[in-house]
C-alpha positions as CSV (number, residue, x, y, z in Angstrom):
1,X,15.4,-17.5,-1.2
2,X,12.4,-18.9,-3.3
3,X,9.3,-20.5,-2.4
4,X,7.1,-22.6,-5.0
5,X,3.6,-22.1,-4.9
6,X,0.9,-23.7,-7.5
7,X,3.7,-24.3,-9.6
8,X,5.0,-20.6,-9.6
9,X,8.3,-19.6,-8.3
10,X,8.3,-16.7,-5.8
11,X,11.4,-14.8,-5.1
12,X,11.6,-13.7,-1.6
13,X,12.9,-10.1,-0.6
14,X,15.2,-10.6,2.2
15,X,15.0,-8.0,4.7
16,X,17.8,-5.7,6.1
17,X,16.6,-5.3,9.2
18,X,14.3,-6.9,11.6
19,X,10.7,-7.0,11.0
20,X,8.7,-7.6,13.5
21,X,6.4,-10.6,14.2
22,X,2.9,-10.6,14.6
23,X,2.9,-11.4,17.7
24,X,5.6,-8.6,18.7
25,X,3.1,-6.1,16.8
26,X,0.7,-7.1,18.8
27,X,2.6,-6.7,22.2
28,X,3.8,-3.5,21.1
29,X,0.8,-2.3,19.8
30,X,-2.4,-3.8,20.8
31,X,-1.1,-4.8,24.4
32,X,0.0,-1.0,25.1
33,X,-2.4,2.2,25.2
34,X,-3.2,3.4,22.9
35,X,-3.9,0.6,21.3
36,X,-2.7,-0.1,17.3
37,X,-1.7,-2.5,14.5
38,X,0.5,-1.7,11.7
39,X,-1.7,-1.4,8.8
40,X,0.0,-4.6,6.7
41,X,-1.8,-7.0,8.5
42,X,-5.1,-6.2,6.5
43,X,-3.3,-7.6,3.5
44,X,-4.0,-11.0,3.7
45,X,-5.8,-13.5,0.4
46,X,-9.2,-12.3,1.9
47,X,-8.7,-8.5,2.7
48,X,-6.7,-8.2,-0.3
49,X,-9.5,-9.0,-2.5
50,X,-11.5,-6.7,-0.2
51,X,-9.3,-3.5,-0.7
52,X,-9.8,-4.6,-4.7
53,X,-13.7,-4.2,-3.7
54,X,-13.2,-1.0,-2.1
55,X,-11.2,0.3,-4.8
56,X,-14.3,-0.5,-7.4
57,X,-16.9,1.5,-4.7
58,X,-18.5,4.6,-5.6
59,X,-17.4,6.3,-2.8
60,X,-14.0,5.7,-2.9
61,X,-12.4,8.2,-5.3
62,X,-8.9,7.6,-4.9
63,X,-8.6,4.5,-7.1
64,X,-10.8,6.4,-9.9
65,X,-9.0,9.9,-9.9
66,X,-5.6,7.9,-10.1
67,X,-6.4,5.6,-12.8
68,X,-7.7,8.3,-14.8
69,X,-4.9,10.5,-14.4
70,X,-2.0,7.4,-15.2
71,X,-3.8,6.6,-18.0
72,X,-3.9,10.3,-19.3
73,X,0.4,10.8,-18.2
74,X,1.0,6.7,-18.6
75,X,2.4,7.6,-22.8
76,X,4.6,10.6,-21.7
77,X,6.0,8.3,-18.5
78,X,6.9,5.3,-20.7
79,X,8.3,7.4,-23.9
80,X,10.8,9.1,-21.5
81,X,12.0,7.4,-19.0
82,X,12.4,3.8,-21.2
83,X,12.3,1.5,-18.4
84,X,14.5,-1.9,-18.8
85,X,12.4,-2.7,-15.5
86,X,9.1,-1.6,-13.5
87,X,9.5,-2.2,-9.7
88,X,6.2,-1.8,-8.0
89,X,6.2,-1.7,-4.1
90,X,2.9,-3.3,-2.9
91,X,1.9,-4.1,-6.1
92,X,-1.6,-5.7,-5.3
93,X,-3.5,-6.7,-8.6
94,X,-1.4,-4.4,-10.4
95,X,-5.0,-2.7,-11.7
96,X,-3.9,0.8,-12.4
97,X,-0.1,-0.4,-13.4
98,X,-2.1,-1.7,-16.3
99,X,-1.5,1.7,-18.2
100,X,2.0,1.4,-18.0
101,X,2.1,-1.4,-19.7
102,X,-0.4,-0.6,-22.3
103,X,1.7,2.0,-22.7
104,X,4.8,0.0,-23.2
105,X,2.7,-2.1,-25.9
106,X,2.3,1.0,-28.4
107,X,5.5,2.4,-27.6
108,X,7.0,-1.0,-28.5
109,X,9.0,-1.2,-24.7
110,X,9.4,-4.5,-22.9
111,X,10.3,-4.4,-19.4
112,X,10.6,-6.7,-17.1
113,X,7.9,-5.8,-14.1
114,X,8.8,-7.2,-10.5
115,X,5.8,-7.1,-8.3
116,X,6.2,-6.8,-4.9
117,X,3.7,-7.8,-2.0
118,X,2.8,-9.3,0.8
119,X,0.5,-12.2,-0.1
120,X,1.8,-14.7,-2.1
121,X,-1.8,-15.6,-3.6
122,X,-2.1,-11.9,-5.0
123,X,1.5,-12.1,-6.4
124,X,0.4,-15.4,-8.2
125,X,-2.7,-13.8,-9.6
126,X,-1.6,-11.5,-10.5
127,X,1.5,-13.3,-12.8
128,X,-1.1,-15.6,-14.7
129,X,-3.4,-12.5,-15.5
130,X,-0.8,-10.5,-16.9
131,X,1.2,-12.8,-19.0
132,X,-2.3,-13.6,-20.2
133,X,-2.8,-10.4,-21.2
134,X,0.4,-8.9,-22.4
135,X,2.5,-11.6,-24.1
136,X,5.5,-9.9,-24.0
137,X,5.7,-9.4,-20.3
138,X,8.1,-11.3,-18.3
139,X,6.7,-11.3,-14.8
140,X,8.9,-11.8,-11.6
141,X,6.9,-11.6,-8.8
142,X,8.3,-11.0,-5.1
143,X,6.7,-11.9,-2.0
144,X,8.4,-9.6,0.7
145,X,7.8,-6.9,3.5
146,X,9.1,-3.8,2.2
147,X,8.7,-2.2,5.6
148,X,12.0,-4.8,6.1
149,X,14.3,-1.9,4.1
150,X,15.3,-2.0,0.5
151,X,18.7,-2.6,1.0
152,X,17.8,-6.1,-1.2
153,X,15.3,-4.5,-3.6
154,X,16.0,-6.2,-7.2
155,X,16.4,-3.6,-10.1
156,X,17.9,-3.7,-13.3
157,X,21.3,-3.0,-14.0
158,X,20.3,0.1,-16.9
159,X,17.3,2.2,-16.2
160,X,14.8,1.0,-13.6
161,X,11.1,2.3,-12.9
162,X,9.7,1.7,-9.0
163,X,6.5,2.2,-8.8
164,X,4.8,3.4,-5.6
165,X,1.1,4.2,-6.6
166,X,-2.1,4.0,-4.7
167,X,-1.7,6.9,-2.0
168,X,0.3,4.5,0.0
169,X,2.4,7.3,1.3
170,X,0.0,8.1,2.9
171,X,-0.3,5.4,5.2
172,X,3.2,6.7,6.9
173,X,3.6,9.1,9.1
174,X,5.7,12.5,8.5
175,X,8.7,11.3,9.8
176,X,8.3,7.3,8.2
177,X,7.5,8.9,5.0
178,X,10.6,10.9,5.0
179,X,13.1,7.8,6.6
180,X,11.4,5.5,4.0
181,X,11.9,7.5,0.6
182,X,15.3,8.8,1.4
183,X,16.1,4.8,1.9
184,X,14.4,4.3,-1.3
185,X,16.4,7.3,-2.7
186,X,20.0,4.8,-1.1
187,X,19.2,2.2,-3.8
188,X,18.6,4.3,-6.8
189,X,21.2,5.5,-9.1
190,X,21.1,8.4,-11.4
191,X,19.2,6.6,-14.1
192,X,16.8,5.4,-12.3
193,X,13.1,7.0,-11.8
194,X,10.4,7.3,-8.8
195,X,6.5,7.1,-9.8
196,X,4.9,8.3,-6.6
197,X,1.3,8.8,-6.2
198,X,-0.7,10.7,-3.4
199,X,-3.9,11.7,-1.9
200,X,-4.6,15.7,-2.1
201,X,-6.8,17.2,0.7
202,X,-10.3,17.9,0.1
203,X,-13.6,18.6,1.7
204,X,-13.9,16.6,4.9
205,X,-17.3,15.1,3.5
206,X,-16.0,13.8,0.9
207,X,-13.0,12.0,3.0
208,X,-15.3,10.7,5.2
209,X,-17.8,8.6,2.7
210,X,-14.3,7.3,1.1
211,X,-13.9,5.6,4.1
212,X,-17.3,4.9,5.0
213,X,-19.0,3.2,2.1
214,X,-22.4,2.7,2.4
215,X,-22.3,-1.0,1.3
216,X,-19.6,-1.2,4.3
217,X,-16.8,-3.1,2.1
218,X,-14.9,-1.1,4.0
219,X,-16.1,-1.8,7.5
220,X,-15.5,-5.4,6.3
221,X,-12.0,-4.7,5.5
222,X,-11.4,-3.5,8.7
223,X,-13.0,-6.0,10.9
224,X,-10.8,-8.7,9.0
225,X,-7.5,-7.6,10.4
226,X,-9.3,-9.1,13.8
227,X,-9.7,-12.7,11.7
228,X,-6.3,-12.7,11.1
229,X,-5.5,-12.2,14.7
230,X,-8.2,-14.9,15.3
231,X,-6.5,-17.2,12.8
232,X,-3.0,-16.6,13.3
233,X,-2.8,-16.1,17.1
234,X,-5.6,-18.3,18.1
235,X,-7.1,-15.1,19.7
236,X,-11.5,-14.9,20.2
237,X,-12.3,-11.5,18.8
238,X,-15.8,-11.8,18.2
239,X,-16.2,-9.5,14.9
240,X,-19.9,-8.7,16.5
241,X,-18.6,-7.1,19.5
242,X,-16.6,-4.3,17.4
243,X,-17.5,-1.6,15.1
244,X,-15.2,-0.1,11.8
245,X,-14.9,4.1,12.9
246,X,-13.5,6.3,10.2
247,X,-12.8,10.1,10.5
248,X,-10.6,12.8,9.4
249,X,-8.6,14.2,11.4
250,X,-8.2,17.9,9.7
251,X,-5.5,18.8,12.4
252,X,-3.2,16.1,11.6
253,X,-4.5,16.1,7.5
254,X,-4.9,12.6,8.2
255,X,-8.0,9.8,7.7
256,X,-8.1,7.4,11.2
257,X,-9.4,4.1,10.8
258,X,-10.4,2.5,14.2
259,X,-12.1,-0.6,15.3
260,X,-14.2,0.5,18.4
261,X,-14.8,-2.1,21.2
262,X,-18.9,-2.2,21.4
263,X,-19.1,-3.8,24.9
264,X,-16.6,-4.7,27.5
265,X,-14.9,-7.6,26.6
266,X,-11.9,-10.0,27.0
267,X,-9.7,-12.0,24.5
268,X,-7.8,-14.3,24.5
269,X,-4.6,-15.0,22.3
270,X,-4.5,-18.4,22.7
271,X,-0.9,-18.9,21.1
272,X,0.8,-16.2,23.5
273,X,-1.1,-17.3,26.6
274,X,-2.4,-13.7,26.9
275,X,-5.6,-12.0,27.3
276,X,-6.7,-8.4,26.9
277,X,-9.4,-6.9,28.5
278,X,-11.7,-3.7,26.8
279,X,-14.2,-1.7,27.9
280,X,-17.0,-0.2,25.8
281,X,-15.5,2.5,23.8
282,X,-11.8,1.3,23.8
283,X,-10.7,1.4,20.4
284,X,-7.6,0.3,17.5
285,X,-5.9,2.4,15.4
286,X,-6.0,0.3,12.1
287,X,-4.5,2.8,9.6
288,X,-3.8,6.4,9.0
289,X,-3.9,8.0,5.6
290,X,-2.7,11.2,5.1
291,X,-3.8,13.7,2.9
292,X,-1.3,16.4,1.2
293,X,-0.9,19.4,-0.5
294,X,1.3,20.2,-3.9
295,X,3.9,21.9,-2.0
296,X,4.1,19.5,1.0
297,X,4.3,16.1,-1.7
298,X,7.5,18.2,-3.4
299,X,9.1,19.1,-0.3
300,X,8.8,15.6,1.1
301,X,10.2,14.2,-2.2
302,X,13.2,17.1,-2.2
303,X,13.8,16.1,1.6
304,X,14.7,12.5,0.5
305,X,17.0,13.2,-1.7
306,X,15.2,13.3,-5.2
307,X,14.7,16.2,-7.9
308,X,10.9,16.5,-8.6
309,X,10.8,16.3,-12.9
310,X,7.3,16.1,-13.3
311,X,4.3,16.8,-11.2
312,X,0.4,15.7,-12.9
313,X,-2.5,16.5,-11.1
314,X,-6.0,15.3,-11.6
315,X,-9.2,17.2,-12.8
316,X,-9.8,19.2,-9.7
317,X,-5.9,18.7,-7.5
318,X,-7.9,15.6,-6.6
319,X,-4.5,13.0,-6.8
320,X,-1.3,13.9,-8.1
321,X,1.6,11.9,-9.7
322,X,5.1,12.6,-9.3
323,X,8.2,11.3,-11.2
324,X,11.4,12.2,-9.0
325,X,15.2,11.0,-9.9
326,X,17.6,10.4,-7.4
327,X,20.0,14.2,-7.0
């Protein structure tokens, strides 16, 4: 399937399984204690461009420490693995894939790169600011829910790149990290290649202003997830009555995001004819992001089914990047 949008042709990524509406989410989820939300739903036009803000904050290292190291490894990447195609799961702006094709550019490469996200405004951004910028680069972007499975996921028939940067790994727990890359691992071949990047574990403080900026980009980011509920089931969630809470959660390894009820409360959603009632205190679990150590990333790549070739680290074991091929 394709949709047109501002001129721009968007291939869809059709799912192999059911994904779940929002509204199911939400009665699976925010209707049952404890209460959560799959962490997706911030990835709207508005909280998209938020998370880009986040990502430029000087608290939040993550972005800095992997951009850095890509474009320090992006040359050696590129010269040996020779993609015919970059695949980038949740591709966002794209910022940090950048390298890679700067890369491409003085090694005289030309893949294709197939973006794949979410939110079709990001995808279509993202298209006109790269063809701008590297006039080589054929750009087929693809709105779609990897969460779905990647039963459908487009690749190239020679040797295909996916990219899966940003810590998002993270975001999974053990057990969906594991199901998730060994289904990834199902629609590789031999020649294929994984880019992987991760979150290493740190000093708590340091976690902890990551996720709580002090200009509170963040805390915005995590409110908006309630907007979208506002818009999109017609709920009343008064942003006001709510409050961003991030921790770390050392026993776990894990950073909880949380949206705290400040009052006792009831909202509606409108569109399911529903209400939910919360007491000061009560609280949503937005998003985990786990935090991992060498051996853990390598074991959880082996696990799934790949052979770990390379393995860069930042100044100080802050992030790591991993290239893996399918065994």
């Amino acid at each position: 399937m394709t949709t047109v949008t501002n001129n721009i042709r968007l291939a869809e990524m059709v799912p192999t399984r059911a994904i779940l509406s929002l509204s199911e989410d939400v009665a699976n989820g925010l209707m049952q204690a404890p209460r959560s939300l799959p962490a997706k739903y911030f990835y709207d036009e508005k909280g998209s461009w938020l998370f880009d803000q986040i990502c430029d904050s000087p608290e939040y290292y993550p972005t800095r420490a992997e951009n850095m190291l890509l474009a320090k490894v992006a040359g050696d990447i590129i010269n040996e693995q020779q993609p015919h195609c970059i695949v980038e799961l949740g591709s966002g702006t794209a910022r940090k894939t950048r390298h890679l094709f700067d890369a491409c550019s003085k090694a005289g490469f030309s893949p294709t790169y197939i973006p794949i996200d979410v939110c079709d405004e990001i995808l279509i951004a993202c298209k006109n600011a790269l063809e701008k910028e590297y006039e080589w680069l054929e750009v087929k972007p693809i709105v779609g829910d990897y969460t779905g499975g990647l039963g459908n996921l487009p690749r190239h028939s020679q040797c295909n790149l996916v990219v899966f940067l940003g810590g998002t790994i993270g975001n999974f727990s053990e057990h969906e990290a594991r199901k998730f890359l060994a289904e990834l691992r199902a629609t590789m071949t031999e020649k294929d290649t994984l880019l992987i990047g991760a979150d290493r574990i740190k000093p708590p403080e340091v976690l902890h202003a990551a996720y709580n900026d002090d200009a509170g980009v963040t805390a915005a980011f995590n409110l908006n997830v309630l907007e979208v509920l506002n818009r999109e089931l017609e709920a009343t969630f008064d942003l006001n009555g709510f409050e961003h809470y991030a921790y770390f959660n050392p026993i776990q390894s894990r950073i909880e995001m949380h949206l705290v009820s400040m009052r006792n409360q009831s909202i509606s959603l409108g569109s399911l004819q529903k209400e939910i009632a919360f007491i000061e205190g009560d609280h949503i679990l937005t998003e985990i992001s786990r935090k991992f150590t060498r051996m853990e990333l390598e074991n959880l790549l082996v696990e799934a089914g790949f052979e770990v070739t390379k393995h860069y680290e930042s100044e100080g074991d802050k992030f790591s990047l991993l290239l893996g091929r399918p065994v």
